[in-house]
Each structure stands twice: as structure tokens, then as C-alpha cells.
C-alpha positions as CSV (number, residue, x, y, z in Angstrom):
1,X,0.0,0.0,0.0
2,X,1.7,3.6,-0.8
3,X,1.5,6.9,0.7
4,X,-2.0,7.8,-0.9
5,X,-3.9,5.0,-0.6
6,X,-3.1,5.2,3.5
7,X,-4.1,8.1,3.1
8,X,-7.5,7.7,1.5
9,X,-8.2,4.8,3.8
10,X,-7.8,7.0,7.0
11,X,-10.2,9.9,5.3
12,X,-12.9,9.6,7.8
13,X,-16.0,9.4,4.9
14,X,-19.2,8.9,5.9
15,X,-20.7,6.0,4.1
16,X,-22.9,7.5,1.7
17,X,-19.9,9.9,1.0
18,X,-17.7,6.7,0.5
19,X,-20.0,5.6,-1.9
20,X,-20.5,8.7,-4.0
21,X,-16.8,9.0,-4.0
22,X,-16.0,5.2,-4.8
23,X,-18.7,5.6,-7.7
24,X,-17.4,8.2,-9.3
25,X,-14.0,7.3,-9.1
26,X,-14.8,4.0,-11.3
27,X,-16.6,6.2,-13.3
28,X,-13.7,8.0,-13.8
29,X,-11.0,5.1,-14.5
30,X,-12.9,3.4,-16.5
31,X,-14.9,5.0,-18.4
32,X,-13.6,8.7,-18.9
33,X,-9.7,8.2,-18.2
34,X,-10.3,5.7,-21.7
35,X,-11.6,8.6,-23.8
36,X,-9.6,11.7,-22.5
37,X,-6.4,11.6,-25.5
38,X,-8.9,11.4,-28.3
39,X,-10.7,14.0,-26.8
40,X,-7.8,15.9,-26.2
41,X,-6.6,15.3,-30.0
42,X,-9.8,16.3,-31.4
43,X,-10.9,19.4,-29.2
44,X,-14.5,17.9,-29.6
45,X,-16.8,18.9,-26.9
46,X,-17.2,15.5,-24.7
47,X,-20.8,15.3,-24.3
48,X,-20.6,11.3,-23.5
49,X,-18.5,12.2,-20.3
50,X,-21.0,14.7,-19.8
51,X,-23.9,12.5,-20.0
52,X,-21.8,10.0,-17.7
53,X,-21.5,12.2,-15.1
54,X,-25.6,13.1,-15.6
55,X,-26.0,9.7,-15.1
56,X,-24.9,9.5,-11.8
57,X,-27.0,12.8,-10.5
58,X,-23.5,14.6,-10.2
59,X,-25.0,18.2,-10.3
60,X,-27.0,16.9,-7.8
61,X,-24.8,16.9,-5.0
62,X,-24.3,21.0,-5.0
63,X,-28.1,21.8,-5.7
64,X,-30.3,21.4,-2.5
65,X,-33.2,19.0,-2.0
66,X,-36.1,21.4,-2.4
67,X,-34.9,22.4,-6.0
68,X,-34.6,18.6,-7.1
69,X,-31.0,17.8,-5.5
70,X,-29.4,15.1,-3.4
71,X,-26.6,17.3,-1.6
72,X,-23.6,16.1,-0.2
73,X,-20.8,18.2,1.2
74,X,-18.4,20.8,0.3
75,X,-15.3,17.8,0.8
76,X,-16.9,15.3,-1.4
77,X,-18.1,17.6,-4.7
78,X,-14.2,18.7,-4.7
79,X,-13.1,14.7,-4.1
80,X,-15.1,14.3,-7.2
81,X,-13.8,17.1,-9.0
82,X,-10.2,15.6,-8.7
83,X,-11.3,12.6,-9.4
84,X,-12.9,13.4,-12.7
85,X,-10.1,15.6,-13.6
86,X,-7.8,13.3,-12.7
87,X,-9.3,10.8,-15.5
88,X,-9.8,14.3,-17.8
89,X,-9.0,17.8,-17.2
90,X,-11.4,19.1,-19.4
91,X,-14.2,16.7,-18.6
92,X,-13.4,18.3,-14.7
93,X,-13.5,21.4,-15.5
94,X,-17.1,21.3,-17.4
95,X,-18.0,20.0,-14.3
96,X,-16.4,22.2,-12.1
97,X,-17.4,25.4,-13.9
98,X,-21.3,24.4,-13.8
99,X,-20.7,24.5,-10.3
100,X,-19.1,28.1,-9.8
101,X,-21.9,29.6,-11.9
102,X,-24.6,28.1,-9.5
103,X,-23.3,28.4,-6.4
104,X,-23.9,32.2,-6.5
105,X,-27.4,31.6,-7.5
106,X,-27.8,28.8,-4.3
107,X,-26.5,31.4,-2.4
108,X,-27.7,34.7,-3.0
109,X,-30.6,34.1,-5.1
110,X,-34.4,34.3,-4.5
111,X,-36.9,31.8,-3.2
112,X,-38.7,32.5,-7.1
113,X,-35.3,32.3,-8.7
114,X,-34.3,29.0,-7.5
115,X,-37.3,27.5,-7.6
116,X,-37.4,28.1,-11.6
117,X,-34.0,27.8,-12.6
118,X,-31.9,25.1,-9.8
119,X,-34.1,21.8,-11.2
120,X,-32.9,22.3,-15.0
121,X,-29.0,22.0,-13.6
122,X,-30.2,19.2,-11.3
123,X,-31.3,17.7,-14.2
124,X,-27.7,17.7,-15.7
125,X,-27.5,21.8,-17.1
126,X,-24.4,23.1,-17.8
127,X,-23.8,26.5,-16.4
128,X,-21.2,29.7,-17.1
129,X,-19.7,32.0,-15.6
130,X,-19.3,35.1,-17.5
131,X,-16.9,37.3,-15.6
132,X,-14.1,38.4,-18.2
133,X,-13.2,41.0,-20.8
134,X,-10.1,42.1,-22.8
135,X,-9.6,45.0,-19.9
136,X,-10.6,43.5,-16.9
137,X,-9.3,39.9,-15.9
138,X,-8.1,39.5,-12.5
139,X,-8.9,43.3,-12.0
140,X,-12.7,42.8,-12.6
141,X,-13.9,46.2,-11.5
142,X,-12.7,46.9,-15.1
143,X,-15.3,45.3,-16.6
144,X,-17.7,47.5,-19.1
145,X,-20.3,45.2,-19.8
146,X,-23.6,47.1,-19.3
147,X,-26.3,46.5,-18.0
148,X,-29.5,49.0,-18.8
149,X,-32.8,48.3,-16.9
150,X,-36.4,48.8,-18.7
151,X,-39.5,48.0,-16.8
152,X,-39.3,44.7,-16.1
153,X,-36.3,43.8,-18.4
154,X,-32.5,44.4,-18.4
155,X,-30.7,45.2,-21.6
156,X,-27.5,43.7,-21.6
157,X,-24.4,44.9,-23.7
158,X,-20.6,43.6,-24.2
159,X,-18.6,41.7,-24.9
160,X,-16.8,38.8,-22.6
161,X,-13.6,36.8,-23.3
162,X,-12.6,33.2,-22.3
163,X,-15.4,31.6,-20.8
164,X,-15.7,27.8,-19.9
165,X,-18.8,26.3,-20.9
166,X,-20.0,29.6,-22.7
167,X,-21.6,27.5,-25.8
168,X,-23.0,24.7,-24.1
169,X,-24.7,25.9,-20.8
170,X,-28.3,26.3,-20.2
171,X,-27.5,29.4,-17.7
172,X,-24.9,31.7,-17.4
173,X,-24.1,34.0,-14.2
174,X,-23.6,37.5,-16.1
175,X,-21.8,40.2,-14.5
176,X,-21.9,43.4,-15.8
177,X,-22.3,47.4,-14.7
178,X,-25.9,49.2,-13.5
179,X,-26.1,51.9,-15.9
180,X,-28.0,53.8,-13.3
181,X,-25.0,53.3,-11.1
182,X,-22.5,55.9,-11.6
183,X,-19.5,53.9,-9.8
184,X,-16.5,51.4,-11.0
185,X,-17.3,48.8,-8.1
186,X,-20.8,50.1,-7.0
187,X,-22.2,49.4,-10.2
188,X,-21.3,45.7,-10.6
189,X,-24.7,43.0,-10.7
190,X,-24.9,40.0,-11.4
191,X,-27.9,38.6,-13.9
192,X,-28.4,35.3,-14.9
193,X,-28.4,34.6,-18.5
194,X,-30.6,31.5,-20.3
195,X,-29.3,30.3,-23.4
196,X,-31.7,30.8,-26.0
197,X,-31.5,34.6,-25.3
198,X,-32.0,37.1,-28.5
199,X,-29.0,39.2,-28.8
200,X,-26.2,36.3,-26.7
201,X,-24.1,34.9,-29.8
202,X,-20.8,33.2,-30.0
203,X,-18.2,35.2,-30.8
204,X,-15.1,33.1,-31.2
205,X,-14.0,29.8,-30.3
206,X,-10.7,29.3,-28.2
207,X,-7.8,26.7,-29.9
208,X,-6.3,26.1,-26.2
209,X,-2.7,24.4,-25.5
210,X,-4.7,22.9,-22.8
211,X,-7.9,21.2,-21.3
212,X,-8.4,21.0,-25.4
213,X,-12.4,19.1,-25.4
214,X,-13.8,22.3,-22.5
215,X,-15.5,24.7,-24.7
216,X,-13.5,28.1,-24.2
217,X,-15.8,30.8,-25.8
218,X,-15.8,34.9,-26.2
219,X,-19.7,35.8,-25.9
220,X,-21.4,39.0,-27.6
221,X,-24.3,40.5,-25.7
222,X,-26.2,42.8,-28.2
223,X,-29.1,44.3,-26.6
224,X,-30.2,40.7,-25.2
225,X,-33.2,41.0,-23.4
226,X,-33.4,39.7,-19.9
227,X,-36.2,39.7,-16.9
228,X,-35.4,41.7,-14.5
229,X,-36.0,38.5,-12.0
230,X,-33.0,36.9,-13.0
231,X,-31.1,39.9,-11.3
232,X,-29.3,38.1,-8.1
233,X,-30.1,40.8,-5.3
234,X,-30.0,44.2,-6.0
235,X,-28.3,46.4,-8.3
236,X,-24.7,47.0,-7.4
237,X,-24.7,43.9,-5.4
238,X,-22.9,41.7,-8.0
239,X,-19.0,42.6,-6.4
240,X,-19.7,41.3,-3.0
241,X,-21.5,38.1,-4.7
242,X,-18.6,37.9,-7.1
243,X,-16.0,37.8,-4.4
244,X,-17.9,35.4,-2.0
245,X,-18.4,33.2,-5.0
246,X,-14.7,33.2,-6.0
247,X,-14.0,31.9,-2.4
248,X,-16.0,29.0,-3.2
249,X,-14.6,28.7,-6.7
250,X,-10.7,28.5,-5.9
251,X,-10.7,25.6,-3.9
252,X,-12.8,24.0,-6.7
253,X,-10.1,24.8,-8.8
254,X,-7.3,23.1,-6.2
255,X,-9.2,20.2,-6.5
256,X,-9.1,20.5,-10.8
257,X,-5.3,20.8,-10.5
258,X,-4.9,18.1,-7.6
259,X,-6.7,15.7,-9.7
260,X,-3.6,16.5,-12.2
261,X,-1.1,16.0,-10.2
262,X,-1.9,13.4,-8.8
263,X,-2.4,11.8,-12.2
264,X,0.9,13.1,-13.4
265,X,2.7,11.4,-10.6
266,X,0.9,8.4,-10.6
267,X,2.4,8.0,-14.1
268,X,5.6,9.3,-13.0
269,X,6.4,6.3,-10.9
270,X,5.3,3.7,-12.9
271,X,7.5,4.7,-15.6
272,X,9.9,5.2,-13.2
273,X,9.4,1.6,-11.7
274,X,10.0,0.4,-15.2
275,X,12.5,2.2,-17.1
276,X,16.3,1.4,-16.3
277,X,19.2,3.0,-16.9
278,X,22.5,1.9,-16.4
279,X,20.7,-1.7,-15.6
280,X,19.1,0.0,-12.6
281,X,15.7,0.8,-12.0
282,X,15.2,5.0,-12.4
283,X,13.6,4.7,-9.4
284,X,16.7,3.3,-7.8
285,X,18.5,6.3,-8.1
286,X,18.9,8.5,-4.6
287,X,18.4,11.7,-6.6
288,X,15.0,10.4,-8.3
289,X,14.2,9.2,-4.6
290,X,14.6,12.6,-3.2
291,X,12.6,14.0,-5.9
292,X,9.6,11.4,-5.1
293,X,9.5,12.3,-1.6
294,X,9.3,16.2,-2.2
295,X,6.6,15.7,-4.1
296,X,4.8,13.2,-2.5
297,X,4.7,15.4,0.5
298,X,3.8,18.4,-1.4
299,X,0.8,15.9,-2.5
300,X,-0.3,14.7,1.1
301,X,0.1,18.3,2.7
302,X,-2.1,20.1,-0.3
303,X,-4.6,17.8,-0.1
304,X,-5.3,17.8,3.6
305,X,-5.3,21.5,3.1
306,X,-8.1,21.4,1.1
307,X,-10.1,19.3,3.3
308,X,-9.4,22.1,6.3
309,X,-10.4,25.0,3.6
310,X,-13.7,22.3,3.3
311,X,-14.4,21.9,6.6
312,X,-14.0,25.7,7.1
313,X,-16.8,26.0,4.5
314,X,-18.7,23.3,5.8
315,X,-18.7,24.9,9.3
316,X,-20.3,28.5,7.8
317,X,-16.7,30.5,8.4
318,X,-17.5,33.7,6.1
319,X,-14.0,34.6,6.1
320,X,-11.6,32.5,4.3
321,X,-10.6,33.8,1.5
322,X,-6.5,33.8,2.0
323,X,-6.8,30.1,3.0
324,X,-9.1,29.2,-0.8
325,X,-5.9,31.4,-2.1
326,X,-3.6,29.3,-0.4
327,X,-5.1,26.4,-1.6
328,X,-5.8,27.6,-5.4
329,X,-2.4,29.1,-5.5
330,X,-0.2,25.7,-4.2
331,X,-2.2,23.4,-5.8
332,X,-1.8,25.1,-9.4
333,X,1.6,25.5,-8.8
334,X,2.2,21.7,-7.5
335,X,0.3,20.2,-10.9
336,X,2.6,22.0,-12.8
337,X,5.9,21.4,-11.0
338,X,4.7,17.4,-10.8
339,X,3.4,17.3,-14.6
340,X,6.7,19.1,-16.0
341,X,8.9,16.5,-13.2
342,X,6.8,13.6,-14.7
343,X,7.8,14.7,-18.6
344,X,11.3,15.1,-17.7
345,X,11.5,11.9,-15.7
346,X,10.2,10.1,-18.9
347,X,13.0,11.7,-21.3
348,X,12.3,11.7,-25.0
349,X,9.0,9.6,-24.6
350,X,7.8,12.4,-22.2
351,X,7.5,14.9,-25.1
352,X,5.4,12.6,-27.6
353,X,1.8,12.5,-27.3
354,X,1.9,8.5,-27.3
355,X,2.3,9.0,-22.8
356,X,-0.1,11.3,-20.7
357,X,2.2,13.3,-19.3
358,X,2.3,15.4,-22.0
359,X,-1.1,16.1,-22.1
360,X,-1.0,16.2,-18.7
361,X,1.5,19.1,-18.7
362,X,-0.4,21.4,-20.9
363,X,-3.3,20.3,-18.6
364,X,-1.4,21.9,-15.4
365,X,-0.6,25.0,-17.0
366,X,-4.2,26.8,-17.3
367,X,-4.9,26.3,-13.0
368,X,-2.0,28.5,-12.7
369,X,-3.9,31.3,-14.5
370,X,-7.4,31.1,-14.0
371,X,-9.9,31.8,-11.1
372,X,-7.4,34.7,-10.2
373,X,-3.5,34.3,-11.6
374,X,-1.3,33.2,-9.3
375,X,0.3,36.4,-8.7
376,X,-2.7,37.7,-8.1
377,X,-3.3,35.0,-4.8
378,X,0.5,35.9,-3.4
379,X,-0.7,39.4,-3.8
380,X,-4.1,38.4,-1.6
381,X,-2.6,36.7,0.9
382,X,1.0,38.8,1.2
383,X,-1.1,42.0,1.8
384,X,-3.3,40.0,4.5
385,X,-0.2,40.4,6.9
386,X,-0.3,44.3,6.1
387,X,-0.9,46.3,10.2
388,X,-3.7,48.6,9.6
């Protein structure tokens, strides 16, 4: 038995949450892993994974019971997370992503709201979040997406770059700017968007290095008409649901890029229990030894990390948003210091497509970026030690 699996065994599940987790992590190996290089080499959208995961109720477990959910906690939507993106990072992060779209809507929206919209991603919707523009990524108070009540609808107008799940999903979480609101961070809302909307279009589709079969999509709103209920609170609101909803995201996103590294280094040591050189074992090697354990402890101490940053969530802590930084910010930077180890450790077979860790590697690299770059969460949690 090695270090993970002692691990795993001492994670004190309940035993529905053992189940859920064992499930999907079968689902996972065997059925997703299987697909994840042709889906990678084709960039098609992998609605059979999808459908898989649909299958099992997965969306489920985030939406509560009154709107046609089975929920389960915090700790086990992220074990699946890294579980499915362990198998495929893209498949992972279509899951993920309908998750950080929602979650705003569980918890800052309406009785009417979620009443009418929550059963559709119960059901197996996908959902977006729409938060980016060419001037205003990690800065999003930068944003100029506008939105212009009338009566009982909201004209929406922009345009939005790089968003996950932006072709396929039923909803999207919209943020934009209150015309009536004459202020750079006052004015943010936050408006949910359904699909079939006049005046939403595609503008462009991304060709990514990475996480190749998620959909990566710049949107066009165009004076799309939408009800004025699918406003989540009140005008101006949209900043403080943004940032509490981030907070939920980044661990999400930790989870994505454990799931990666974990794969990465899974693969690592088998090649490395197989390969010899110099008619020993590459594994044999005290250097490649020393490597192992650094990252194997990196591994152990990220992911019990996340399950504190769970349980902190679980326990209704409002503030923790330098320990989801911690966690988004070492996790991203672990899958792609284990995926790039893995390549290397493989030599020349490590750069052709015929072993994972290539894919792998362009995999890691996105989770360092997103959900807030990286610099950006050193920035977050360096300036929490600043004396007032």
C-alpha cells in the first residue's frame, strides 16, 4: 500500500460519502480516463462524459433538495472534482465550472429564482460564468459590460472573453455594470443569462494548448433582453456576490489541479518503476528518490489543506478567502511542477503525445492562471499580513 492510498483509507467518509466518491471514481477510471487523449486530439466537446457524469445525479450533489438535488458536502463535490479531472482535465473542469456559476445563484438568489431555474442543472445543465473582458481579468472592476434596466427587463451589452462552458450551458451568471450606477465597483450586478436569449451569440472559439475538449468561448451580448427576476439581489450587489463566489470557486479549482497532479505522478512512478538505466531501475536512483518524496509530501500536505479550507466552508466561516488562495495558489503550482517533473522523468518519450504526461503538462498549466492568476493570490494573501 503507498503513501495515498493510507491516506485515502484513513479519510474519515461517511458511508454514503464513500459511496458517492468510490462511484465516481470508477466512473472515472474506467470509463472517462479511456476517452480523455482522443478527446484531447480532437478538441471535440465531450458530451458522452458529460452525460456519464448526468448519469450518476452529479449536479446533484451541489443543488439542494427542495430544488430537485441530493446534496452532499463541500469535501466530497471537490473529491469528485479531482477525481474526474484526474481521469480528464477538461471533462473536470465542465463539471467544475457548472458548479461556480450556480453556487452564486444557491447562495444569493431568491426563493422564485431558484425554484425556476436550480431543477434544469439538477437535471444535468451546464452552467457559465461570465466574468471576463479584454480590460478587466483578474482586476474585474474593469469590466464595461452594461447593464440597462427597462421596466421589467435588463438590456444587456458587451462583450466577454474566455469563458468555460459559454456554448454549451443552459445558464450563465452574467456580470456586468448598472447603468444607473455611476461607480467602478458600486455598479457591478450580477444577472443570470438563459441560453436561448435574442442578442447572446458566439463570438469566437478558443484553440487552447490545454484542457483542449472544455469549450472556451468569447460571448457577444447585443441588446439581449433579460427579466429583470434573474437579477441576483439588487443592483450594485454583483462585487460582493462575485467575491464570495470566488471563495468557493478557488478551492474547486485546487481540487481540478490536484486531480492533475496526482495523475501526473501516478504515471511518474510507474514509468519510473519500469524504465532502467544503467541496468538499474530510475527509481533506484537517490536523486529520483529525493525527488519522489518532495513531491509526494507536497501531494499529502495540499490535499489535507483542502479538506481544512472544506471543513471551514462546511462549518459556515464567512471569512476564508487567503486560506481558498492558499489552496488555489499551491495546488496550481504543485500540478505543474509534478506534470513538468513527470515529462522530464520520462526523457524523450515524455515529449510525444503516445504518454499522458504530455497532455498532462499542458493540462497543469491553465490552474495556474485562471480563477485569479497566481500572482494575483500571493498578492491576496502577502497584503493580508499588512498592520492597519
Amino acid at each position: 500500500m503507498d503513501l495515498f492510498e493510507q491516506l485515502e483509507r484513513r479519510r474519515d467518509w461517511a458511508e454514503d460519502e464513500r459511496m458517492i466518491v468510490d462511484t465516481v471514481r470508477r466512473l472515472a477510471d474506467e470509463v472517462i480516463a479511456p476517452r480523455a487523449e482522443a478527446y484531447d486530439r480532437s478538441g471535440d466537446f465531450p458530451w458522452d462524459n458529460v452525460k456519464a457524469l448526468n448519469d450518476l445525479g452529479l449536479n446533484g450533489i451541489f443543488v439542494p433538495e427542495a430544488y430537485g438535488g441530493s446534496p452532499m458536502s463541500y469535501r466530497v463535490y471537490l473529491a469528485c472534482v479531482q477525481a474526474v479531472s484526474a481521469a480528464c482535465a477538461a471533462t473536470g473542469i465542465i463539471y467544475a465550472t457548472t458548479f461556480h456559476a450556480l453556487k452564486p445563484l444557491i447562495d444569493f438568489g431568491g426563493e422564485e429564482q431558484k425554484k425556476r431555474l436550480l431543477p434544469r442543472i439538477a437535471a444535468g445543465g451546464l452552467g457559465a460564468l461570465v466574468i471576463t473582458e479584454a480590460d478587466a481579468g483578474s482586476d474585474a472592476t474593469g469590466m464595461t459590460t452594461r447593464f440597462t434596466p427597462d421596466g421589467d427587463d435588463v438590456f444587456v451589452d458587451g462583450t466577454k472573453l474566455f469563458i468555460t462552458n459559454g456554448d454549451v450551458a443552459e445558464l450563465l451568471l452574467v456580470f456586468g455594470k448598472w447603468s444607473e450606477i455611476d461607480d467602478a465597483k458600486g455598479a457591478i450586478s450580477a444577472l443570470v443569462v438563459e441560453s436561448n436569449t435574442r442578442g447572446l451569440s458566439v463570438a469566437r472559439k478558443e484553440d487552447k494548448m490545454g484542457i483542449r475538449a472544455s469549450s472556451t468561448v468569447g460571448l457577444s451580448f447585443d441588446g439581449a433582453r433579460v427579466p429583470r427576476a434573474n437579477l441576483l439581489g439588487s443592483p450594485g450587489q454583483g462585487l460582493a456576490i462575485l467575491l464570495a463566489s470566488l471563495n468557493k470557486s478557488r478551492p474547486s479549482i485546487a481540487a481540478h489541479a490536484l486531480g492533475i497532479a496526482g495523475a501526473a505522478f501516478h504515471d511518474m512512478v510507474a514509468y519510473m518503476n519500469e524504465r532502467k538505466q544503467s541496468r538499474q531501475r530510475i527509481i533506484d536512483f537517490q536523486g529520483n528518490q529525493f525527488a519522489l518524496a518532495d513531491m509526494a509530501g507536497e501531494l499529502a500536505m495540499c490535499g489535507a489543506w483542502l479538506d481544512h479550507v472544506a471543513a471551514l466552508i462546511e462549518g459556515g466561516v464567512d471569512d476564508f478567502g487567503v486560506e481558498a488562495s492558499i489552496a488555489k495558489l499551491r495546488a496550481s503550482d504543485l500540478a505543474m511542477k509534478i506534470a513538468t517533473e513527470a515529462v522530464q522523468m520520462h526523457g524523450g518519450y515524455g515529449f510525444c503525445k503516445d504518454y499522458r504526461v504530455e497532455r498532462l503538462m499542458r493540462d497543469a498549466k491553465i490552474t495556474q492562471i485562471w480563477e485569479g492568476t497566481n500572482q494575483i493570490h500571493r498578492q491576496l494573501i502577502g497584503r493580508s499580513f499588512r498592520r492597519k
